[in-house]
ZADREN-820886 format. One line per 4 residues: number of its first residue (from 0); their letters; for each residue z, y, x of C-alpha. Coordinates in pm, whole numbers, plus 50000, padded with zeros to 5 digits. Example, Ala and Ser with C-alpha at 12.3 -4.5 7.8 and 13.67 -1.06 7.14 Angstrom:
% residues 2
0 = AS = 50780:49550:51230  50714:49894:51367
//
This chain:
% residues 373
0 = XXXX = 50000:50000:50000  49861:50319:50125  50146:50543:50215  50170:50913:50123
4 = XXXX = 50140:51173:50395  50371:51483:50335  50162:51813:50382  49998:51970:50653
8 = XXXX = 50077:52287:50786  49780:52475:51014  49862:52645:51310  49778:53047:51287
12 = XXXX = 49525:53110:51506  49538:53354:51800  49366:53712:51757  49307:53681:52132
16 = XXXX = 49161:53354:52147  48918:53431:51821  48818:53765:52015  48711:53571:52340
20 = XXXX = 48487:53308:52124  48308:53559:51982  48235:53719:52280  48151:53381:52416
24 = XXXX = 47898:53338:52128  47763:53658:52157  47712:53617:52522  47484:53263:52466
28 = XXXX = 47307:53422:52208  47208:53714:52443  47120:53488:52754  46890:53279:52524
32 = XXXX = 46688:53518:52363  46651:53825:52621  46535:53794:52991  46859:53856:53234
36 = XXXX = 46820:54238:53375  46667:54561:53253  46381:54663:53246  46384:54855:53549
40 = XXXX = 46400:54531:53694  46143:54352:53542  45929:54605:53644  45994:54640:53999
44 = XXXX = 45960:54265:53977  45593:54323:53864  45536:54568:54112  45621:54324:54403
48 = XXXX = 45423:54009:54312  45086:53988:54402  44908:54017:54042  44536:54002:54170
52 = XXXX = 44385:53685:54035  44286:53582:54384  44643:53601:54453  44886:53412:54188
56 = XXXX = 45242:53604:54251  45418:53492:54549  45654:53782:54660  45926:53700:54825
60 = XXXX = 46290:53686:54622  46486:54067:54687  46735:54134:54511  46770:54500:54395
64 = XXXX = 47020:54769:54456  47258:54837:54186  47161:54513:53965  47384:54201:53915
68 = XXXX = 47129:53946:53835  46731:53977:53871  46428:53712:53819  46270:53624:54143
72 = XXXX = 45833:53571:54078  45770:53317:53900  45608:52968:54073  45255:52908:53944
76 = XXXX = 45075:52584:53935  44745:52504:53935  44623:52126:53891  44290:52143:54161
80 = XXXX = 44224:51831:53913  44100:52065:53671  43874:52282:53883  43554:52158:53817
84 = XXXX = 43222:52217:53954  42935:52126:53728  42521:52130:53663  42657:52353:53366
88 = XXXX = 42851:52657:53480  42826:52870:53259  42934:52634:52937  43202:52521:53115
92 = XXXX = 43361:52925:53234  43324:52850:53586  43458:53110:53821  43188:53212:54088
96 = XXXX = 43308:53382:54394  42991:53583:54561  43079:53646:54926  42891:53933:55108
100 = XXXX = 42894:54045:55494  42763:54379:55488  42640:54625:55831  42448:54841:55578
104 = XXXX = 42402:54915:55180  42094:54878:55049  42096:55019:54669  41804:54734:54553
108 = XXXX = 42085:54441:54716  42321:54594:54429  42093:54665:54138  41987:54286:54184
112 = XXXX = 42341:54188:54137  42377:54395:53843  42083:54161:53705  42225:53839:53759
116 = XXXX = 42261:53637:53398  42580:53476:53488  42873:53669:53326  43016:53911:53528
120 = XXXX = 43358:53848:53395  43318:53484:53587  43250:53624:53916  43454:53773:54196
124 = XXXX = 43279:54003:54475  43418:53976:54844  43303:54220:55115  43330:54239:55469
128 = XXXX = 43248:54536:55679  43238:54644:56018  43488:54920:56159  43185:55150:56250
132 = XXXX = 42966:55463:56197  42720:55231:56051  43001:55031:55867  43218:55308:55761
136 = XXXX = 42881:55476:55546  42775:55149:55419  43194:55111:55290  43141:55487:55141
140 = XXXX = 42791:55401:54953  42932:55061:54835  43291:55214:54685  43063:55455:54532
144 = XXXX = 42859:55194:54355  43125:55019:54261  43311:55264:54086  42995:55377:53913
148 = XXXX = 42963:54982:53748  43386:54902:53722  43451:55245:53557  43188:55355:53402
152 = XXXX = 42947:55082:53346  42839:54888:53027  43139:54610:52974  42869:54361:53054
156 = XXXX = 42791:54462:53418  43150:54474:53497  43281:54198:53737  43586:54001:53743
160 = XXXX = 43742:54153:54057  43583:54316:54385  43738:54297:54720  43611:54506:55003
164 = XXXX = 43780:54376:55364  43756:54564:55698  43636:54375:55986  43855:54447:56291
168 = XXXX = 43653:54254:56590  43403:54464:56834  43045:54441:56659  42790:54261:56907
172 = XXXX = 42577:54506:56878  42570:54849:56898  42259:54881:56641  42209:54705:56359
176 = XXXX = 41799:54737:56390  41612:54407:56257  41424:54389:56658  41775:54399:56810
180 = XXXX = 41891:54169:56560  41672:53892:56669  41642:53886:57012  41736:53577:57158
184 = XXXX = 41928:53745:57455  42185:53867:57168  42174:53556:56948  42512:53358:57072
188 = XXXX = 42778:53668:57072  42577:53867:56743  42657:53481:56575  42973:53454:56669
192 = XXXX = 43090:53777:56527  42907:53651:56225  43081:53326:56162  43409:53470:56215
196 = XXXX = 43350:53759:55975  43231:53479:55731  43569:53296:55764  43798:53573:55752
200 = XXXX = 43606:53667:55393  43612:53342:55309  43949:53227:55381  44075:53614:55250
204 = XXXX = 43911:53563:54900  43918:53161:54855  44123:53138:54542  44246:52816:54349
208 = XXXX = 44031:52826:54049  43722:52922:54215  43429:52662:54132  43171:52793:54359
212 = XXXX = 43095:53034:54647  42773:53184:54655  42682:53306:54987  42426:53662:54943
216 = XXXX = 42325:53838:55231  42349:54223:55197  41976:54240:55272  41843:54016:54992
220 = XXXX = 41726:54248:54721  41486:54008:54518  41658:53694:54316  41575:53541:54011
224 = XXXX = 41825:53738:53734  41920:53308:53643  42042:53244:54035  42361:53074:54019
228 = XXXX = 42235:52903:53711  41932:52762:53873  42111:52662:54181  42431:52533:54034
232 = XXXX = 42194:52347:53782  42126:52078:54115  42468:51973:54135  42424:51963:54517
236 = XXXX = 42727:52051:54695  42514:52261:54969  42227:52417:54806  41963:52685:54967
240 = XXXX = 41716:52886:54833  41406:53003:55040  41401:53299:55173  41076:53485:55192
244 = XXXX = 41008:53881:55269  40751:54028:55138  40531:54343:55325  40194:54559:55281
248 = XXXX = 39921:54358:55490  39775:54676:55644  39440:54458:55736  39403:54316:55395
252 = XXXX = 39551:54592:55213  39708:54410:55016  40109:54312:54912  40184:53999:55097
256 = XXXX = 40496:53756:55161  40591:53559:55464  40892:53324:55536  41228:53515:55718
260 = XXXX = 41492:53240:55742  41417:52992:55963  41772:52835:55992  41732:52606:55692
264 = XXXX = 41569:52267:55810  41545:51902:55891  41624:51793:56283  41380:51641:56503
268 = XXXX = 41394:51430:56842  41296:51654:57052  41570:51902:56917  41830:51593:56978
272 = XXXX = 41751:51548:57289  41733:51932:57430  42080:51886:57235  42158:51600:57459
276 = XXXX = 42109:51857:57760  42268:52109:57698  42607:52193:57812  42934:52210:57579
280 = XXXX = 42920:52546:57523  42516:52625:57511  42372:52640:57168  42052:52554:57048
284 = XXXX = 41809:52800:56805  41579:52834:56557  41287:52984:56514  41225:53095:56920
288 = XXXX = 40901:53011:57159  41171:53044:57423  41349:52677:57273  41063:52480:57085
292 = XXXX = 41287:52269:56895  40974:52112:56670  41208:52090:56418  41092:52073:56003
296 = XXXX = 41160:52421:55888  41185:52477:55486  40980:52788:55543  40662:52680:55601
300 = XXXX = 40726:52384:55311  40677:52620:55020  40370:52564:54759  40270:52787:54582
304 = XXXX = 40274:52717:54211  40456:52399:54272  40780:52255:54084  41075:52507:54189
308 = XXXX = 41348:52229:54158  41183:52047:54403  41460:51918:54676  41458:51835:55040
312 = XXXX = 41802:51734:55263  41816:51959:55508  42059:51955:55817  42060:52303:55959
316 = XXXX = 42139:52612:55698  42127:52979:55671  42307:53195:55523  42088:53428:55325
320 = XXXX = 42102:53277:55004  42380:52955:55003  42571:52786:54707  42849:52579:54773
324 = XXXX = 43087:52386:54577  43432:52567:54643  43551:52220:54766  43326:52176:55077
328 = XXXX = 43514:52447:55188  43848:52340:55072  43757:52030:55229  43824:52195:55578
332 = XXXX = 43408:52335:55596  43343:52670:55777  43116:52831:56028  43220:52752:56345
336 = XXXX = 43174:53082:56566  43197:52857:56880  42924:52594:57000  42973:52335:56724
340 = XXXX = 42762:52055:56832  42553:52302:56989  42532:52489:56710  42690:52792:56545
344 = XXXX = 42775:52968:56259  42547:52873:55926  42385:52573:56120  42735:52449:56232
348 = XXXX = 42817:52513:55890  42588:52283:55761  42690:51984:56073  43044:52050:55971
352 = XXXX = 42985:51976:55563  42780:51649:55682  43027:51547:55878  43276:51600:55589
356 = XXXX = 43063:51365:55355  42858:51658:55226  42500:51661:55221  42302:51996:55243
360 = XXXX = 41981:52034:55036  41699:52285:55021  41489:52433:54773  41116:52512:54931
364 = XXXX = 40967:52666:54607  41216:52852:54467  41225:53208:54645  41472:53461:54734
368 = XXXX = 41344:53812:54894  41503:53975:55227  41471:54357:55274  41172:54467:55438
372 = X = 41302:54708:55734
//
C-alpha cells in the first residue's frame, strides 16, 4: 500500500542567483547570433586580408589595440578536384587567366582583346613590364587603357581583374627594335630575361580556380574574336596557334603575309645530335643560318584554305600565342631561363611539359597576326 507523502515545501530562490542566469542566457544568446567584436573590427579585419580573387585572404592573425576578442581571416578551401579544364569553357564558367609580357603598348594588341567572345567576367589580365623609359610609357599608355574599359566601358568589355607587375631585373637590351631583337649574338641573355619575366607573372597571378592560361604576346594584334574558344575546343593541354605577320609587298604591291614564329616545331636528327655537342650550358636555336637545325617548323606547314583544326605534336613552342591547361603548370611546368636541355625559355617550356607527361600540339592553319614594326 502506497504510502502518503506529507507536503513539499520549495526552497525560495536567490535574487542573486536568478540575476546571474539571466545574464548567463543573455550572454549565449548574444555569442550565437552576433559575430564577437565591433564593427570597427570587422572592418579592419577586411582591410588586412588579401580580398583580390587571385589572392583568397590569408593575413596573418593581429590582434587589435583596445579590443578584447577579434576574428582572425578566415581559412578558405578550394577542392583542385573541381577545377576543371574542358573542350567547353565557356558552358562550364571556366576562369581564363591571359598572361602578357609587355616592352611596348600597341593600341591594336588591346582593341583585339576587347574583341575576344569569351566573357570578360571569366578572364583575369596579368602584366609584366620592364623598369624602363621604354617600360615606364608602355605602363602609362596601358593604365590609361585600362581605366578607359574598367571604369568607363560597356559592362561587357569589362574583365574580371587586371594585374600590372613591375619587372625588377636589368633588360638585355637596351632597345627594344625588332633587328636587335633577333640577332643571334643577343638571343641567350634577351631569353633569359624573358623566361624569368614569364615565371615571375606566372607564378604572381597563378590562382586556384584558374582553368587555363593563355599566353598573348603584346605584339599580336590580329586573333580570331572566338580564340580561347577555338583553342580550348582541342582539349590539348599545350596548344599553339600560328603565328603569321602580315606586310605591303612593295614589288607586288600588294598586302601579303609571311610566317614570324619559328619556335613552334617538330625535332630532327641533325638538331639531336648538334644537341649531343653542345656543352651544358650552350643552347640551341631556331630559325638561324648560323645553326641549321633542319628541324620541321609549323610555319612553313600552313595551307591555305585547309581545315583550321588540323593538329600536329610539336616539341619546341613559342610563346606568341600559347594555351595551356592551368595544371601543366601546376604540375611543376615553366620556362626555364637557363640551358634546359639546351634549350630555353618557350622551347624548354615545351621539353619540360613532355617530360611532365604533357604533350604539346600545333595548329598550322589557324592564324594569329604579330605587329608589323
Amino acid at each position: 500500500m502506497a504510502r502518503r507523502m506529507g507536503s513539499v515545501r520549495l526552497k525560495r530562490a536567490n535574487p542573486i542567483t536568478v540575476a546571474v542566469g539571466a545574464l548567463l542566457c543573455i550572454f549565449i544568446v548574444l555569442f550565437l547570433f552576433y559575430p564577437s567584436g565591433s564593427s570597427h573590427a570587422t572592418t579592419s579585419q577586411r582591410a588586412g586580408a588579401a580580398v583580390h580573387p587571385l589572392s583568397p585572404p590569408t593575413a596573418p592573425y593581429r590582434r587589435i589595440p583596445g579590443l578584447s576578442e577579434s576574428r582572425p581571416p578566415p581559412v578558405i578551401r578550394y577542392n583542385m578536384n573541381n577545377i576543371t579544364a574542358t573542350a567547353d569553357p565557356e558552358g562550364n564558367r571556366e576562369n581564363i587567366l591571359l598572361l602578357t609580357p609587355m616592352a611596348r603598348f600597341y593600341p591594336e594588341y588591346w582593341a583585339n582583346l576587347l574583341r575576344l567572345t569569351y566573357p570578360h567576367e571569366l578572364i583575369t589580365l596579368g602584366f609584366i613590364l620592364p623598369k624602363t623609359k621604354e617600360g615606364n610609357e608602355a605602363t602609362a599608355a596601358l593604365q590609361k587603357q585600362i581605366a578607359k574599359t574598367q571604369r568607363h566601358g560597356p559592362a561587357r568589355d569589362r574583365f574580371r581583374s587586371i594585374v600590372i607587375l613591375r619587372q625588377d631585373d636589368e633588360p638585355a637590351l637596351a632597345s627594344q627594335d625588332e633587328g636587335e631583337r633577333h640577332k643571334l649574338a643577343n638571343q641567350k641573355a634577351r631569353r633569359a630575361v624573358m623566361a624569368r619575366a614569364r615565371n615571375a607573372l606566372l607564378f604572381t597571378t597563378l590562382g586556384p580556380d584558374a582553368s587555363w592560361v593563355l599566353w598573348l604576346d603584346a605584339d599580336i594584334v590580329e586573333t580570331p574574336p572566338s580564340l580561347i574558344q577555338d583553342l580550348a575546343g582541342h582539349d590539348r593541354a599545350v596548344l599553339a596557334p600560328n603565328c603569321f605577320q602580315r606586310y605591303y609587298d612593295e614589288e607586288t604591291r600588294r598586302a601579303e603575309e609571311r610566317p614570324y614564329d619559328f619556335n613552334n616545331w617538330q625535332d630532327s636528327e641533325v638538331a639531336q645530335k648538334l644537341a649531343g655537342a653542345m656543352g651544358r650550358d650552350d643552347i640551341l636555336l631556331e630559325g638561324y643560318r648560323e645553326m641549321p637545325t633542319y628541324r620541321a617548323l609549323m610555319a612553313y606547314m600552313a595551307q591555305e584554305g585547309k581545315d583550321e583544326k588540323f593538329e600536329v605534336p610539336l616539341d619546341g613552342v613559342g610563346g606568341t600565342a600559347l594555351l595551356v591547361k592551368a595544371d601543366v603548370h601546376r604540375d611543376g611546368a615553366m620556362f626555364p631561363p637557363f640551358a634546359f636541355y639546351n634549350l630555353i625559355e618557350t622551347e624548354g617550356f615545351a621539353k619540360m611539359a613532355k617530360r611532365l607527361g604533357w604533350q604539346p600540339y600545333g595548329l598550322p592553319n589557324y592564324k594569329v597576326y604579330h605587329y608589323n614594326e
